[in-house]
C-alpha angles and dihedrals in degrees: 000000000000125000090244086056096046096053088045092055089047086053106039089054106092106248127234120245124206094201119169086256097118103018094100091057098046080048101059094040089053094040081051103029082070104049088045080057099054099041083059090051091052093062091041095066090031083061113024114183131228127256103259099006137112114296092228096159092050091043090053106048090049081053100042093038101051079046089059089040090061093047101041094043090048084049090048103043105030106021114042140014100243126185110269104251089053081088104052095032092054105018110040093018111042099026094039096055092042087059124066133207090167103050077048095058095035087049087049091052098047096055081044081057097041089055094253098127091140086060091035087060098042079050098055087043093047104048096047088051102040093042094056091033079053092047097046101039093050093050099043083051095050089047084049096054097044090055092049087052093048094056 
């Protein structure tokens, strides 16, 4: 292949942009993304949890955070008209970093260690159950509330 060739294949390839397009919204997960995280944190050293015991904080702020993730999603997307980073910023951002899949597998895997497989297993039960009961519930009651506004 020429040099010629080789030029005209580099400039024929659509190039790639990194545009600011998305940066605000990088931006407001990452900004809450960080406050979600040390809230967690916060309860985390307000309620330690025992070696070998049950991981209740952990287990709470999954619960209460997929609770505040139904009624905030069924606000968002059939009650009001919200600026678009509200979304990511609370959503993604501050809840996702409240909630936490890897203190619950690390928590999972320490009892594991500690030889609790019997309340490991009770853990990883309980907190599936307990986060989408939490979601559901929590949307199905805010619906339930709305509709009781509007009539």
């Amino acid at each position: 292949m020429t040099a010629s060739e080789a030029e005209s294949l580099r400039t024929s390839a659509p190039r790639r942009t990194t545009g600011t397009g998305q940066l605000p919204v990088v931006a407001v997960v990452a900004v809450g993304g960080a406050i979600g995280a040390a809230a967690r944190y916060a309860a985390a050293l307000r309620w330690p949890t025992q070696t070998g015991g049950f991981p209740w904080t952990t287990f709470w702020v999954n619960v209460v955070g997929c609770a505040v993730i139904g009624v905030f999603l069924v606000l968002v997307t059939e009650v009001m008209t919200v600026h678009r980073l509200v979304r990511p910023f609370f959503g993604t951002g501050v809840l996702g970093g409240f909630t936490t899949f890897s203190t619950y597998a690390v928590d999972i895997q320490r009892l594991v260690d500690a030889h609790r497989p019997g309340t490991a297993l009770a853990y990883l039960a309980a907190t599936l159950f307990a986060a989408l009961g939490a979601v559901w519930l929590a949307a199905t009651a805010t619906r339930g509330l709305i509709a009781r506004r509007q009539t």
